[in-house]
C-alpha positions as CSV (number, residue, x, y, z in Angstrom):
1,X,0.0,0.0,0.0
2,X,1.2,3.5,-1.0
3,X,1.7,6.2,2.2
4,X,0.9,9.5,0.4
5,X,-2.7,10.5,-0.2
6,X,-2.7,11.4,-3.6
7,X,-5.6,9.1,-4.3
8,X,-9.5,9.0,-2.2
9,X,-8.5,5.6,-1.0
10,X,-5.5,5.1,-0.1
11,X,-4.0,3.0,2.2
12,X,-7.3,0.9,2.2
13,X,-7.1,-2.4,1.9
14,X,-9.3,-4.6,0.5
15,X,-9.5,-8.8,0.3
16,X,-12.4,-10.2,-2.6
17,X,-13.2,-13.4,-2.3
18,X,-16.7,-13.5,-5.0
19,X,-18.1,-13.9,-8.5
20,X,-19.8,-12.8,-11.6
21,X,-20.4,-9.4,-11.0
22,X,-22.2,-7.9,-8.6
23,X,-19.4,-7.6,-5.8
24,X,-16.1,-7.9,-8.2
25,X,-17.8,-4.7,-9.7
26,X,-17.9,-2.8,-6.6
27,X,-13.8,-3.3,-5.3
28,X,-13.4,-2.7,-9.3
29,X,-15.1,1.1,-8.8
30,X,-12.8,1.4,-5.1
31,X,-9.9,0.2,-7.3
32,X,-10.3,3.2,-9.5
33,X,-10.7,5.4,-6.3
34,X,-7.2,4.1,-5.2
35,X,-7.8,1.4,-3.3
36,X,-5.6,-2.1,-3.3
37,X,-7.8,-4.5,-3.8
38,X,-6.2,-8.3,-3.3
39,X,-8.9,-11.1,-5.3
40,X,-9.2,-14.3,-4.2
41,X,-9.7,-17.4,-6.6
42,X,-9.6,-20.9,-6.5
43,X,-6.9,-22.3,-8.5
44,X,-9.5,-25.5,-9.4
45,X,-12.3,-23.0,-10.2
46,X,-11.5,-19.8,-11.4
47,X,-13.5,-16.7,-11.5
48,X,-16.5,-17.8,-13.9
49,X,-16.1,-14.4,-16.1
50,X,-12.9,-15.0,-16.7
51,X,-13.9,-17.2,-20.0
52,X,-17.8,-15.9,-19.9
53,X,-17.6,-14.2,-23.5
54,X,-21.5,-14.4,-24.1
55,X,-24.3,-13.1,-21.7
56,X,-27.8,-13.3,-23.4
57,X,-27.0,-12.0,-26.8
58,X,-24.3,-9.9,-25.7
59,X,-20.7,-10.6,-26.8
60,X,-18.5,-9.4,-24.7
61,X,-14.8,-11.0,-27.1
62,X,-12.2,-8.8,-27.2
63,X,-9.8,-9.0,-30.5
64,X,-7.5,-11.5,-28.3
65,X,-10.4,-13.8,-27.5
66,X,-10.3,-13.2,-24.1
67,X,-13.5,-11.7,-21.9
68,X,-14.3,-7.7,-21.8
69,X,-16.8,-8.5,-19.2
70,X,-13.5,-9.8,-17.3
71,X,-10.5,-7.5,-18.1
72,X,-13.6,-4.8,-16.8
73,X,-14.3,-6.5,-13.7
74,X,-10.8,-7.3,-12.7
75,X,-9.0,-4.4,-13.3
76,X,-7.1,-2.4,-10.0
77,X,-7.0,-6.1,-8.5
78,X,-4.1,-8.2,-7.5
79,X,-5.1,-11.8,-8.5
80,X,-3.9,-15.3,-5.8
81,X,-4.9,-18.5,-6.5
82,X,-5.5,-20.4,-3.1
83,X,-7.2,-24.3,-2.7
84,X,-10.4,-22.8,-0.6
85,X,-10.8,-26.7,-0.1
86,X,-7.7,-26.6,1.9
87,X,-7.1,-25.7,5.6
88,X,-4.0,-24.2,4.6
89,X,-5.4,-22.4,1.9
90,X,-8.6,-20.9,4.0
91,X,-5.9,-20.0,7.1
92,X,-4.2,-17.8,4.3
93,X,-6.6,-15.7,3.0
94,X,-8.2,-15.2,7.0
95,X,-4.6,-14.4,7.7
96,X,-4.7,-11.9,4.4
97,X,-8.3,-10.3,5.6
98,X,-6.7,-10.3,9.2
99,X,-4.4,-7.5,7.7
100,X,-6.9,-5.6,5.2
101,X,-9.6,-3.3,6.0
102,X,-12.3,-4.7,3.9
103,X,-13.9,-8.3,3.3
104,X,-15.9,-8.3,0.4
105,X,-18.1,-11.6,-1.0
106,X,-21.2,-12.6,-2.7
107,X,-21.1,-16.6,-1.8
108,X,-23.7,-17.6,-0.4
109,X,-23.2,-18.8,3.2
110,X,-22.8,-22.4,3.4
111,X,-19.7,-22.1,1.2
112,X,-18.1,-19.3,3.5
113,X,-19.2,-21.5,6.7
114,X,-17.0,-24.4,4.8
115,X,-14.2,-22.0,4.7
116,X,-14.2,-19.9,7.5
117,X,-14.5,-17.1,5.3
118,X,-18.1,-16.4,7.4
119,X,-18.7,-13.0,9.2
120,X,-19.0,-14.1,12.3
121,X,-15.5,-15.9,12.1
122,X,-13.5,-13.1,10.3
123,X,-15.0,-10.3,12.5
124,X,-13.9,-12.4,15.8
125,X,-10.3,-12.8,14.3
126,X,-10.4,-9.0,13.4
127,X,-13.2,-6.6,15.2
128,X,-12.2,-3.1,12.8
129,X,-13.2,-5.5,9.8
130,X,-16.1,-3.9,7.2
131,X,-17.2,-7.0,6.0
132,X,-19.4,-6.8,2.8
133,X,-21.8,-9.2,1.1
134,X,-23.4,-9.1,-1.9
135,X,-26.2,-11.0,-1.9
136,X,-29.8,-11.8,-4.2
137,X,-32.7,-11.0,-1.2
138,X,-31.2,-9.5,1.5
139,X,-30.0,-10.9,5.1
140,X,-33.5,-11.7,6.6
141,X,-36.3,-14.3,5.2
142,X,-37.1,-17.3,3.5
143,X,-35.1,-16.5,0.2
144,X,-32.4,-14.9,2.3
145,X,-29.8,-17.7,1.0
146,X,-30.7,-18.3,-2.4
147,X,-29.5,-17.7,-5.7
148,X,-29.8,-14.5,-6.9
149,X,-28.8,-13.6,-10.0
150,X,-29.6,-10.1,-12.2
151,X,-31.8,-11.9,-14.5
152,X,-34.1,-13.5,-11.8
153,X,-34.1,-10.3,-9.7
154,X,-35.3,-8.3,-12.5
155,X,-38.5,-10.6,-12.9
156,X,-39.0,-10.9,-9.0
157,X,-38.7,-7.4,-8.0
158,X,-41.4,-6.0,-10.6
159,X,-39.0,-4.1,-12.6
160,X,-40.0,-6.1,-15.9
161,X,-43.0,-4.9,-15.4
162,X,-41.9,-1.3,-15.8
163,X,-39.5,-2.0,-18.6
164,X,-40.5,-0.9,-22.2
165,X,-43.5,0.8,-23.2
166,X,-47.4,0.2,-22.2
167,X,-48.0,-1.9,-25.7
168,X,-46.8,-5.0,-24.1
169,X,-47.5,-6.5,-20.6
170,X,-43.5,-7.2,-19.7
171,X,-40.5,-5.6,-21.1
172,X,-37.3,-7.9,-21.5
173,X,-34.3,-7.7,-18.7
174,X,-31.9,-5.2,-19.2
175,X,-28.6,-7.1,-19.0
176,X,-26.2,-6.6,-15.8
177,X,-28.4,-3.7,-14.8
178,X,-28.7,-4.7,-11.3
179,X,-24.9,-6.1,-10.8
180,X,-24.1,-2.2,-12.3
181,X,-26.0,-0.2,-9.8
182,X,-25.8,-3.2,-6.7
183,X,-22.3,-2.7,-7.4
184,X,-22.6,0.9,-6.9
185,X,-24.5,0.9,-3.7
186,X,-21.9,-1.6,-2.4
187,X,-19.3,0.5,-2.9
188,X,-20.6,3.3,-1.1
189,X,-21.5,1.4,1.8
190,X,-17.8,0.3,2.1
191,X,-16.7,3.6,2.2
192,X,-19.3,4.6,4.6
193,X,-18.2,2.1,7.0
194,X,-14.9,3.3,6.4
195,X,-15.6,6.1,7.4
196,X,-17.6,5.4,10.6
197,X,-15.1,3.2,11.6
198,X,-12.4,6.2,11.6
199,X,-14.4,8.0,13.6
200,X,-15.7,5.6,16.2
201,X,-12.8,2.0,15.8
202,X,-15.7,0.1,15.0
203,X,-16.1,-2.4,12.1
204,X,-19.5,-3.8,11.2
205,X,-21.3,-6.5,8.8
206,X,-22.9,-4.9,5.5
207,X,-25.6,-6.5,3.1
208,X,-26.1,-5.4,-0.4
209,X,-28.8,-6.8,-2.4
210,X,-29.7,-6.9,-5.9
211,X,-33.5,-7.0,-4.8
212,X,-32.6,-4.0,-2.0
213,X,-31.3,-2.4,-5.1
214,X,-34.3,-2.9,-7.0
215,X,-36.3,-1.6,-5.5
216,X,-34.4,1.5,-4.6
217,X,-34.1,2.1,-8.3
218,X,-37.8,1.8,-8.7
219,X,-38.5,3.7,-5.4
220,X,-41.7,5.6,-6.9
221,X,-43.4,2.3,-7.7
222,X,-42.7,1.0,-4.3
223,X,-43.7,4.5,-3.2
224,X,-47.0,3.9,-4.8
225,X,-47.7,0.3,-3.9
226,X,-46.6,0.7,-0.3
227,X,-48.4,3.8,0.0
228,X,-51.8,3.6,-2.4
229,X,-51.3,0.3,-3.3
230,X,-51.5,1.1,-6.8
231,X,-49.4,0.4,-9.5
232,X,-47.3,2.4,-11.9
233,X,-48.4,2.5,-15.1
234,X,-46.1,2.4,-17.7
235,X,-45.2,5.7,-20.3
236,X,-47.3,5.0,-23.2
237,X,-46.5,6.7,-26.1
238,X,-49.9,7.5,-27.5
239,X,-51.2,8.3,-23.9
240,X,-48.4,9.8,-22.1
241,X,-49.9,11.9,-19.8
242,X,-48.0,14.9,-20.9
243,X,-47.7,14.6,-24.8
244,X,-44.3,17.3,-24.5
245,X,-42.8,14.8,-22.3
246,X,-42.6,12.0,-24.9
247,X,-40.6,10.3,-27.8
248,X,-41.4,11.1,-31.5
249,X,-40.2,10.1,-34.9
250,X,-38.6,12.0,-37.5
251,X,-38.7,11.8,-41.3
252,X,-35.4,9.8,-41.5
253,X,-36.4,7.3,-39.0
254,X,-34.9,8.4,-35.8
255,X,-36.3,9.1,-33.1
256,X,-36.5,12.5,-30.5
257,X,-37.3,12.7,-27.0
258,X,-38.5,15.3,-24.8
259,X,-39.3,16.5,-21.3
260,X,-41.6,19.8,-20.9
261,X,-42.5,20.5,-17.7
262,X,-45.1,22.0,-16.7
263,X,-45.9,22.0,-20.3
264,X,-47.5,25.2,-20.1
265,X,-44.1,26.6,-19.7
266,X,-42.7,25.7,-23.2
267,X,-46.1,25.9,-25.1
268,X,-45.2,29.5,-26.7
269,X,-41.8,28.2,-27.6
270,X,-42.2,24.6,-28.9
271,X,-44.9,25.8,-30.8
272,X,-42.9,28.5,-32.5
273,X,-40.3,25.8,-33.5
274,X,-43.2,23.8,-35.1
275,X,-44.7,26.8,-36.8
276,X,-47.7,25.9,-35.1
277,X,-51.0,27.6,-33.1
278,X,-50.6,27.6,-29.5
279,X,-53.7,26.4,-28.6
280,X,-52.8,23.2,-30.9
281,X,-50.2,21.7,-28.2
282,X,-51.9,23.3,-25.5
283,X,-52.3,21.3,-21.8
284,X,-55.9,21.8,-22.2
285,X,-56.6,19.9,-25.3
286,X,-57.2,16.0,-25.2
287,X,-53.5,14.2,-25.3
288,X,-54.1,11.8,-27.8
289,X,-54.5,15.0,-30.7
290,X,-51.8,16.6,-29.4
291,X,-49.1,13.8,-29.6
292,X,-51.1,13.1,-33.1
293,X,-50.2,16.4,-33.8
294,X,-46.7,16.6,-32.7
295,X,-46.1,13.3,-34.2
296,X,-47.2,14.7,-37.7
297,X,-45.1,18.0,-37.3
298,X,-41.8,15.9,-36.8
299,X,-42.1,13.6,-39.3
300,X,-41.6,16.7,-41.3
301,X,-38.2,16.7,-41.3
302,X,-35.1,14.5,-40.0
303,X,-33.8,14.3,-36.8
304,X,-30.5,16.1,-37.2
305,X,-32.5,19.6,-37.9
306,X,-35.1,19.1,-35.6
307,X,-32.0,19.5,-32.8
308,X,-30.5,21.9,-35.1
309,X,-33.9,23.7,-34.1
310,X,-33.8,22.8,-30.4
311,X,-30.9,24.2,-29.7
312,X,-32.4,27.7,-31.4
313,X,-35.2,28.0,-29.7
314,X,-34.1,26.6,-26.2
315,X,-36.6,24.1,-26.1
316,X,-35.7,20.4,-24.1
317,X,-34.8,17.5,-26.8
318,X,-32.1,15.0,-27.2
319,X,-31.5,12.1,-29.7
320,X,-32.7,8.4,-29.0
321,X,-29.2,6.8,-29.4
322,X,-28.0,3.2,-29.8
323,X,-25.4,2.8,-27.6
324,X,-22.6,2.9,-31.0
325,X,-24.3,6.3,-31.3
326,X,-23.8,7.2,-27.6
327,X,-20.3,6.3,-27.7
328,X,-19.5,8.6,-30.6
329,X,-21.1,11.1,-29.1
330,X,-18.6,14.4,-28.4
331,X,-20.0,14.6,-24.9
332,X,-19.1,11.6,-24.2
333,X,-16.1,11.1,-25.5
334,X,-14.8,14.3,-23.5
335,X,-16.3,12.6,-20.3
336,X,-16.7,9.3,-19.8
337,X,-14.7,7.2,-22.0
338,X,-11.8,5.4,-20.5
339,X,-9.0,3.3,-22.3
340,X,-6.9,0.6,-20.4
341,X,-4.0,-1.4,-22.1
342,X,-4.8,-5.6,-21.0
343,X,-2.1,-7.7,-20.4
344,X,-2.2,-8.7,-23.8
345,X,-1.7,-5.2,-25.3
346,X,-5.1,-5.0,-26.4
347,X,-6.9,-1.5,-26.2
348,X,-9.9,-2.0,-24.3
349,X,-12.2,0.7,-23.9
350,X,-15.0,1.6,-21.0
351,X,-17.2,3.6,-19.5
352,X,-15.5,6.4,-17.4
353,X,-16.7,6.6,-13.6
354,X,-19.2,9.1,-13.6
355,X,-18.4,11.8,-11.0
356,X,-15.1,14.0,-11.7
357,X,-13.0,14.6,-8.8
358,X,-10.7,18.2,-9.1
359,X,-8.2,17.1,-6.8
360,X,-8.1,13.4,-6.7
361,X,-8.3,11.5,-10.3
362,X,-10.6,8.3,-10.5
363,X,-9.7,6.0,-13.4
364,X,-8.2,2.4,-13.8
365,X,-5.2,1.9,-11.9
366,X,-4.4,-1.5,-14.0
367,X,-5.2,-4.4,-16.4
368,X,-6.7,-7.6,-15.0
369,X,-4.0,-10.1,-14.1
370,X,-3.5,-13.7,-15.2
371,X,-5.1,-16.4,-12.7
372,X,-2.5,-16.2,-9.6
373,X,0.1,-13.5,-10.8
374,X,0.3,-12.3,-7.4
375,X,0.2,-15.2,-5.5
376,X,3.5,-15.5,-3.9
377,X,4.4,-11.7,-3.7
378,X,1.3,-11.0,-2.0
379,X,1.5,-13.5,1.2
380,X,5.3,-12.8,1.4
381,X,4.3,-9.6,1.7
382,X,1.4,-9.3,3.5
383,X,1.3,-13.0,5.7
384,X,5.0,-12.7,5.6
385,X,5.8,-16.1,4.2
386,X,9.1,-16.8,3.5
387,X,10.0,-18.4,-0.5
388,X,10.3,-21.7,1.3
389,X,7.2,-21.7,2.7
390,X,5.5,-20.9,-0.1
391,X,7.4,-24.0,-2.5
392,X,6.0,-26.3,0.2
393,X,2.6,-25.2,0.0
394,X,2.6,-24.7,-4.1
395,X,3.9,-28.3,-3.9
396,X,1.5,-29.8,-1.6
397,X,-1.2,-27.9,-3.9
398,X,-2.4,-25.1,-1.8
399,X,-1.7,-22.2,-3.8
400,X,-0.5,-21.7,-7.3
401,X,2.1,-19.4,-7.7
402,X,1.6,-17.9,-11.4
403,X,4.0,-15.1,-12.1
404,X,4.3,-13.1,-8.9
C-alpha cells in the first residue's frame, strides 16, 4: 500500500473473495478510487467471467479472444490463486483479511461457513473489519440464501413490469443492470463504514442486495404500492400523460425525446419551432391530438434539424441513441470514455466513472492479471511467508504461484 494520499482511498485495503459481477464490480469502482484490492480465486475453479464471452445476446470477445466482461471486472486487483478446499489455503486468506480493512463476498453462506470465510469468524479474528456481502434477497427471510442472479431479480422485483412501453404486458431484462448499480451501492457502503469506523474503531457487517437495489431504483413504484397500493403504469407513447414529455419520430427514422415541464411553460416556444398555433399543443386539449399532432409536425423533417432547431429556440430535446451512437457522441467522449491497455496489449475501452474529482483522479489503476500472478508476492508480503514456505505449499497444492 502507498503512504501519500494522492488518491480517495489510499492506504485501504481490501481482500475479494466472490463472482460474476455484482461484488467484483464494486472493489473494481474502489480500485479506481485508489484502493488495493487483493482477489481471491480458487486455482480448481477460477472466476466464472474470466472465460464468460457471451451473456444473453451480448458478446462481450475482445480481439485477443479473451473476456471484456473480465478484463472490466478485474481491473485495480491483484489476483492469488489459493485451494479454498484446503485448511492451509482458508488460514491464508483469513490471515490476508486479518491485515486488510475490507472483506468483500457474494457466496452464499454455506460455502463461507465451509471456509471460514463467514462474518461471524472473520470479525472475531479482526473486530475493525467492514465486511461486505453481496447478496440476491437480503440478510433476513425465507429466500435470504438463495441464488440471486440479475436476470431473476429483475423478474422478481417488478421491474419487468416497468420496462418498455405500455403496448406490451412485460418488457425484457436489461442485462447486468442490477450487478451495475448493486455494485454501486456496495461500494458506497464500504466507504461509509470506512468512514464510521475512523471515527468511532468500529467495524460492522454490510448487506447489499440486488433486490434492496431494485427496489431503490424503482422507489416511486414501491412508493406507490406501499403507500396507495396502486401500481405504476407504464409511459405510453400514445397516452403519455403529458404529450411534451414523450418520444417522436422524425422523417429519416430516428427518433427524439422530450421532457416539458409543466408544459404550459414551453407551449409558446415549442410551438414557435413547429410553426404551429398555441392552442394546438396546448395542456388543455385531449392528449391523444396533441401527440397526433406533434407526431405529424416531426415527421416533417429528420432528426438532425429538428436538434438543429432545439438548440435555437431553447426548447428540451435530445436524440434516442444506440449505444454505438452514444459512444461517438462528443459529450461523451470528452467525459466518460476510459481506455486501459490488457495484459495482452489490447486496447480495451469503458465507461469512465461518472463523478469527476478536481483534486483526486478516479480512473483504472491497471489491467486484470492472469489467474494467480500475485500469489507469492502477495503473502510474502502481507502474511509474511518466506519463499520456502510458499514451495512447500505450491507443492502440496495449496496455492498456485503464477508469475508473482
Amino acid at each position: 500500500m502507498t503512504n501519500d494520499f494522492n488518491d480517495l482511498l489510499s492506504n485501504v485495503r481490501i481482500v475479494e473473495w466472490d463472482q460474476f459481477y455484482a461484488a467484483p464490480g464494486a472493489s473494481a469502482l474502489l480500485g479506481d478510487m485508489g484502493a488495493e484490492v487483493i482477489s481471491i480465486e480458487r486455482f480448481d475453479r477460477p472466476s466464472p467471467t474470466r472465460t464468460m464471452r457471451h451473456i444473453g445476446r451480448g458478446d462481450f470477445t475482445l480481439s485477443d479472444g479473451s473476456s471484456g466482461l473480465f478484463e472490466t471486472v478485474s481491473r485495480n486487483k491483484s489476483s492469488v490463486a489459493l485451494n479454498m478446499h484446503d485448511v492451509a489455503g482458508q488460514e491464508l486468506a483469513r490471515e490476508m483479511v486479518r491485515n486488510s480493512d475490507v472483506f468483500l463476498t457474494n457466496f452464499r453462506e454455506p460455502s463461507l461457513v465451509r471456509a471460514g470465510m463467514n462474518s461471524k469468524l472473520l470479525t472475531a479474528e479482526h473486530p475493525g473489519l467492514i465486511y461486505s456481502k453481496v447478496s440476491g434477497f437480503g440478510p433476513e427471510g425465507p429466500r435470504s440464501d438463495q441464488s440471486g442472479f440479475d436476470f431473476i431479480v429483475q423478474g422478481y422485483s417488478g421491474m419487468m413490469h416497468r420496462f418498455g412501453d405500455d403496448s406490451r404486458e412485460l418488457g425484457a431484462p436489461v442485462d447486468l443492470m442490477l450487478d451495475q448499480t448493486a455494485s454501486i451501492f456496495t461500494a458506497l457502503s464500504i466507504i461509509a463504514a470506512l468512514y464510521h469506523r475512523e471515527r468511532t474503531g468500529h467495524g460492522q457487517v454490510l448487506d447489499t442486495s440486488l433486490l434492496g437495489t431494485a427496489l431503490n431504483i424503482y422507489f416511486n413504484d414501491a412508493l406507490m404500492a406501499l403507500n396507495q397500493g396502486k401500481k405504476l403504469d407504464r409511459h405510453s407513447q400514445e397516452k403519455p400523460g403529458n404529450p411534451l414529455r414523450n418520444y417522436y419520430e422524425c422523417s429519416d427514422g430516428k427518433w427524439l425525446i422530450c421532457a416539458h415541464n409543466p408544459p404550459g411553460r414551453y407551449v409558446a416556444d415549442l410551438s414557435r419551432m413547429l410553426d404551429m398555433e398555441p392552442a394546438e399543443i396546448s395542456p388543455d386539449q385531449p392528449q391523444e391530438l396533441v401527440v397526433q399532432r406533434l407526431s405529424d409536425a416531426f415527421r416533417r423533417r429528420p432528426r438532425s434539424e429538428w436538434l438543429e432547431e432545439a438548440q435555437r429556440y431553447d426548447v428540451v430535446f435530445a436524440p434516442v441513441n444506440t449505444f454505438p451512437e452514444v459512444v461517438a457522441e462528443e459529450q461523451v467522449v470528452e467525459n466518460y470514455i476510459e481506455s486501459l491497455t490488457t495484459e495482452s496489449g489490447v486496447d480495451l475501452r469503458m465507461a469512465a466513472f461518472a463523478t469527476s474529482f478536481s483534486k483526486t483522479p478516479v480512473y483504472p489503476r491497471a489491467a486484470a492479471k492472469t489467474l494467480g500472478f500475485d500469489t507469492r508476492s502477495t503473502l510474502r508480503s502481507i502474511c509474511d511467508v518466506s519463499d520456502d514456505e510458499l514451495d512447500k505449499l505450491e507443492r502440496n497444492g495449496v496455492i498456485s504461484g503464477g508469475g508473482g
